[in-house]
C-alpha positions as CSV (number, residue, x, y, z in Angstrom):
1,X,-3.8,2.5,14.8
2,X,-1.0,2.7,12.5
3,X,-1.6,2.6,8.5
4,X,1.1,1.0,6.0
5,X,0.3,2.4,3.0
6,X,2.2,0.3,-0.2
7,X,1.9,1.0,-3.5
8,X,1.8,-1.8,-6.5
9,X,5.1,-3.2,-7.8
10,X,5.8,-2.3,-11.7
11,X,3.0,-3.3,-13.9
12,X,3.3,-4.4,-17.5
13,X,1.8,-1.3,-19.6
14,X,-1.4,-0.1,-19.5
15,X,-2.7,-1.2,-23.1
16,X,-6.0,-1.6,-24.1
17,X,-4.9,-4.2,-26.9
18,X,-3.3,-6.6,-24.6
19,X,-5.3,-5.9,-21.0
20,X,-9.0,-5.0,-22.2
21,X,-9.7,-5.2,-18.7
22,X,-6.8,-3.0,-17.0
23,X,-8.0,-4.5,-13.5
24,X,-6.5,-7.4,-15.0
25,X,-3.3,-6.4,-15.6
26,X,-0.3,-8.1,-13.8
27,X,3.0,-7.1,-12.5
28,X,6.2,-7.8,-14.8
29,X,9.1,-9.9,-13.9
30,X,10.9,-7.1,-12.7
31,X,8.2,-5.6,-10.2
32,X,8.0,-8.7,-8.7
33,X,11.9,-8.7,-8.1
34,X,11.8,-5.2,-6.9
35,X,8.8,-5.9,-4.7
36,X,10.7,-9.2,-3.2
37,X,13.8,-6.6,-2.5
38,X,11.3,-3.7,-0.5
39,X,9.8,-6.2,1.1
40,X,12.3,-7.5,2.8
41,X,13.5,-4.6,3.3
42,X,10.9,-3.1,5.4
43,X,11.3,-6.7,7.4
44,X,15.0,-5.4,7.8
45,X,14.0,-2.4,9.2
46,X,11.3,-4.0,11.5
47,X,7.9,-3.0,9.8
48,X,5.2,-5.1,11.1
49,X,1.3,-5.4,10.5
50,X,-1.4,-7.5,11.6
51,X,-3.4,-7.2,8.7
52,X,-2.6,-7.1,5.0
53,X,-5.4,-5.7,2.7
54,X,-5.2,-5.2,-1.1
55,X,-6.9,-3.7,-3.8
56,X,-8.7,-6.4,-5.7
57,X,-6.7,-5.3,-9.2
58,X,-4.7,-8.2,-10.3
59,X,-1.4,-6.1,-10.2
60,X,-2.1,-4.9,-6.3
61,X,-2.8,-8.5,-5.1
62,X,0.0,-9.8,-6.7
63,X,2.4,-7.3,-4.9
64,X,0.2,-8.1,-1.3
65,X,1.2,-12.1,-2.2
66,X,4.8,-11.2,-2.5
67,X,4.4,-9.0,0.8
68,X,2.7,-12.0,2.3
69,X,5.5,-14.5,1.2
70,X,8.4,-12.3,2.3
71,X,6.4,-12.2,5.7
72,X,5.7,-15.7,5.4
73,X,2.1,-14.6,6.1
74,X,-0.3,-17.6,7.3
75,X,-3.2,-16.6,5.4
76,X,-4.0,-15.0,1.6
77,X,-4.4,-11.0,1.9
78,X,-7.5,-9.7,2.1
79,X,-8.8,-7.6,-1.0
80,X,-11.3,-4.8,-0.5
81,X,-12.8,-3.0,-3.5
82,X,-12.7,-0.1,-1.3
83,X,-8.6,0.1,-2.2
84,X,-9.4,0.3,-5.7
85,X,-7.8,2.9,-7.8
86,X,-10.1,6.0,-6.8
87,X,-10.0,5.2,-3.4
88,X,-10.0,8.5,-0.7
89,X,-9.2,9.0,2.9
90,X,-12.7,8.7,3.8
91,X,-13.4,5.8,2.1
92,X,-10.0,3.8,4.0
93,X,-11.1,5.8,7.2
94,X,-14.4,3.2,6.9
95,X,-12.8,0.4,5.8
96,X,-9.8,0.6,8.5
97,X,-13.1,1.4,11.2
98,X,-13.2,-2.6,10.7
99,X,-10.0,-3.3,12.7
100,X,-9.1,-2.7,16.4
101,X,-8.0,0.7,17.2
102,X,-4.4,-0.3,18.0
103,X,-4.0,-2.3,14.7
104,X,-1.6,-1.7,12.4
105,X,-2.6,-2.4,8.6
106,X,-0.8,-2.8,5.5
107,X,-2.7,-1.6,2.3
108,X,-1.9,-2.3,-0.8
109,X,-3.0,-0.1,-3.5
110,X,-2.3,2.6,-6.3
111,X,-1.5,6.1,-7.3
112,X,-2.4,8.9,-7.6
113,X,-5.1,8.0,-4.9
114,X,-2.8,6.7,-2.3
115,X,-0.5,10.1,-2.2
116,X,-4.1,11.8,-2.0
117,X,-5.1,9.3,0.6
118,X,-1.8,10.4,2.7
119,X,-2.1,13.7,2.2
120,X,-5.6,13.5,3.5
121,X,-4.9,11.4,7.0
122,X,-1.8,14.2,7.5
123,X,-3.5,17.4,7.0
124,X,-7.0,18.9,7.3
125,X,-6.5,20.5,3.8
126,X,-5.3,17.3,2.3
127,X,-2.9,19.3,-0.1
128,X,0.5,18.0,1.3
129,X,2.4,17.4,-1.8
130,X,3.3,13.5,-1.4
131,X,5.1,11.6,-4.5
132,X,4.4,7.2,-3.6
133,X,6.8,5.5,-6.4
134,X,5.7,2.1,-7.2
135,X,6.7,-0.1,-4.2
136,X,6.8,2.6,-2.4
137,X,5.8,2.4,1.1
138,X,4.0,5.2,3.6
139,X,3.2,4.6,7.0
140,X,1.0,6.9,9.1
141,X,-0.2,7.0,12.6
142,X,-3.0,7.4,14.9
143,X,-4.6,8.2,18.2
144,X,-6.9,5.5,18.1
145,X,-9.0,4.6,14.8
146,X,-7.9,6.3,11.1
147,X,-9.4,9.7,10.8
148,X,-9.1,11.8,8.1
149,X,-7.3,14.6,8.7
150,X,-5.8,13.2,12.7
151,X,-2.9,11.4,11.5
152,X,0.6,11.7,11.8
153,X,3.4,10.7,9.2
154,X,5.3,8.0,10.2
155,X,7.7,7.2,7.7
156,X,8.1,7.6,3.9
157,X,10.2,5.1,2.1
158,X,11.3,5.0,-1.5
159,X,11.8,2.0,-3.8
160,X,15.4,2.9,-4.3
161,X,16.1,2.8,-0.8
162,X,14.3,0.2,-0.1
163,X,15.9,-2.2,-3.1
164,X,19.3,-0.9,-1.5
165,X,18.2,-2.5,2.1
166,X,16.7,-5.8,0.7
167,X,19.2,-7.2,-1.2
């Protein structure tokens, strides 16, 4: 199985006056640019999934819809509470036990849990220092289903470099 791990685009900010509900709150004009740009991006550089999952928050599905449209993705994401903002490895291990062992599956969630999350598929101690800028993108490997712990890092791409490829 191999994981894409992507986290949200910019979001407007987090303020309890204008977003009560901060699960609500959506991405601004310019994270849906930059999103458009990493996306096709990682097209560019031949990322491919099967299955695109997101994080039912209103600024994660909205960066999994611009995924899907750069991809030109048949169907709406699917959104899975279990990719909500305290998310662990464990918990994804479960969710990705869903999906044929020799998947591959984007995920589209936040931070800090998604660095944790990494950290915790690469190494037993889950303490790898790991840094996922918003639409930033991590992909990870495995010997059959996720297992926390048993993966191996793939690649780690950075918003910059990824705006730099998309355009």
């Amino acid at each position: 199985m191999e994981v894409i791990l992507i986290r949200h685009a910019k979001a407007g900010s987090a303020d309890p006056n204008t977003w009560p509900d901060d699960r609500q709150r959506p991405l601004t004009a310019e994270g849906v640019s930059e999103q458009r740009s990493a996306a096709r991006a990682m097209k560019k550089l031949g990322v491919t999934f099967e299955f695109l999952v997101t994080s039912p928050l209103v600024r994660a599905v909205q960066t999994a819809e611009v995924v899907a449209e750069v991809y030109r993705w048949k169907e709406p994401p699917q959104v899975a509470e279990e990719l909500g903002p305290s998310c662990t490895a464990a918990g994804i291990a479960k969710l990705l036990a869903k999906f044929p062992p020799d998947a591959t599956v984007a995920l589209v969630g936040h931070e800090p849990s998604f660095s944790r999350v990494a950290a915790g598929f690469i190494g037993k101690s889950g303490d790898a220092a790991i840094d996922l800028k918003k639409s930033g993108v991590i992909a990870l490997a495995f010997n059959g289903h996720a297992e926390v712990g048993r993966g191996t890092l793939l690649f780690h791409l950075k918003p910059g470099h990824l705006r730099k490829i998309g355009r």
